[in-house]
C-alpha positions as CSV (number, residue, x, y, z in Angstrom):
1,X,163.8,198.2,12.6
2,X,166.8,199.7,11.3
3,X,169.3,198.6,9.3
4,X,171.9,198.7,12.3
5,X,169.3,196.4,13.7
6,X,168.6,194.4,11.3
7,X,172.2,193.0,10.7
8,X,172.8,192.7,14.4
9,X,170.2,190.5,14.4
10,X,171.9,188.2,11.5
11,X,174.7,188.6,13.4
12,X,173.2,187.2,16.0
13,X,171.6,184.0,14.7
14,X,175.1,183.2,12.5
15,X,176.1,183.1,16.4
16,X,173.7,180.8,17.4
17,X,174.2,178.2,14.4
18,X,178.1,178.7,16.0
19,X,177.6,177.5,19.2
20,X,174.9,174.8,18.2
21,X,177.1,173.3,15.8
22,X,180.3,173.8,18.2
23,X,178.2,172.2,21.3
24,X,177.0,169.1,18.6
25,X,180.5,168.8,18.5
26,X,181.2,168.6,22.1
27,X,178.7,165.9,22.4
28,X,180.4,163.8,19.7
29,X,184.0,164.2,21.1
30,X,182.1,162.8,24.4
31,X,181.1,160.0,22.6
32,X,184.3,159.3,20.9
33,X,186.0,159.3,24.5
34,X,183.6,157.2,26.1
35,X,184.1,154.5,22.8
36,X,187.8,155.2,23.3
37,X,187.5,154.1,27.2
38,X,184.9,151.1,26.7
39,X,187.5,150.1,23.9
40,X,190.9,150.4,26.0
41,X,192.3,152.9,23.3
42,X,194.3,156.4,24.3
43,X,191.6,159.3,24.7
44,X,195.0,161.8,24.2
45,X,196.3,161.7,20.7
46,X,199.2,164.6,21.2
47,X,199.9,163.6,17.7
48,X,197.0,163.5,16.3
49,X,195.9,167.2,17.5
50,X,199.8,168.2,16.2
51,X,198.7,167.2,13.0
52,X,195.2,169.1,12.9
53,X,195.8,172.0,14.5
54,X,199.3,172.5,14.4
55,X,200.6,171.9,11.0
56,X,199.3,172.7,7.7
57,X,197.3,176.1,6.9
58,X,193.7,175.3,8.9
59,X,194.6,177.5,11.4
60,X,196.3,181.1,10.8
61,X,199.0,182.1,13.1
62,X,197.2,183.8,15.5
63,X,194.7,181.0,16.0
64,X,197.9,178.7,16.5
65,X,199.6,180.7,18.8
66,X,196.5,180.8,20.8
67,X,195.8,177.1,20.7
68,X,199.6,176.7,22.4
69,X,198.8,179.1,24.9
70,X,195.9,177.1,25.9
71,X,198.1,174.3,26.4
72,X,200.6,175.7,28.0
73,X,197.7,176.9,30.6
74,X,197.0,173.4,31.1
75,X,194.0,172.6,28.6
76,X,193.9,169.2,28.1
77,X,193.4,168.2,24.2
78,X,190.2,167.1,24.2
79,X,189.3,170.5,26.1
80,X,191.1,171.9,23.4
81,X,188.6,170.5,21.0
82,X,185.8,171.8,22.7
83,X,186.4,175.4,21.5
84,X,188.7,175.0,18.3
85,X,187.3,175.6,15.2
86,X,189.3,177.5,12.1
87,X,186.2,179.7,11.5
88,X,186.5,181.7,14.8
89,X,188.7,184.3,16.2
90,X,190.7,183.8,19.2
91,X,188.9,185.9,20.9
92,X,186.0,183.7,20.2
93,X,187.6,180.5,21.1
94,X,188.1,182.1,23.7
95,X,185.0,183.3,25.0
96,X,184.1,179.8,24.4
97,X,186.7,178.5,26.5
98,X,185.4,181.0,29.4
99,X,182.3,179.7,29.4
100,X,183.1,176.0,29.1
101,X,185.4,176.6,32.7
102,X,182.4,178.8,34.0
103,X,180.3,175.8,33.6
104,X,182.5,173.0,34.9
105,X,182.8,176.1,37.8
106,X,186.6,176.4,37.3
């Protein structure tokens, strides 16, 4: 195996603890909204996701900007949640957003 290989490899395992750790996620925002409905509480917290997206430094510009775009598309928040995370790209959040439509067969 070469060296070439060999990172790619890394590479792609990093990528796997990624998507294990983004789709552990998804599960506990499911959770949280089905506590939120049993409970009578608001699942959408515009506010809230303001707050910890939007302001502050967790996000760099370009990760903002593409988290707007999204909801100017019409993601709702929570979707939003699904596939924002400060240690991608956008292009990875957004190959993550692909795939979570592709799967709900949007």
């Amino acid at each position: 195996m070469t060296r070439l290989e060999k990172l790619r490899k890394r590479l792609g395992q990093c990528d796997e603890i990624l998507l294990d750790a983004i789709l552990m996620r998804h599960h506990i925002i499911k959770d949280i909204m089905a506590y939120k409905e049993e409970n009578g509480l608001n699942i959408l917290d515009p506010d809230r996701f303001i707050e910890t997206y939007l302001a502050g430094d967790t996000f760099n510009e370009a990760q903002k900007e593409f988290l707007i775009k999204c909801l100017e598309e019409g993601d709702t928040v929570e979707e939003m949640k699904t596939y924002a995370s400060a240690s991608l790209t956008p292009a990875m959040m957004q190959r993550l957003r692909q795939v979570r439509k592709k799967r709900r067969g949007q």
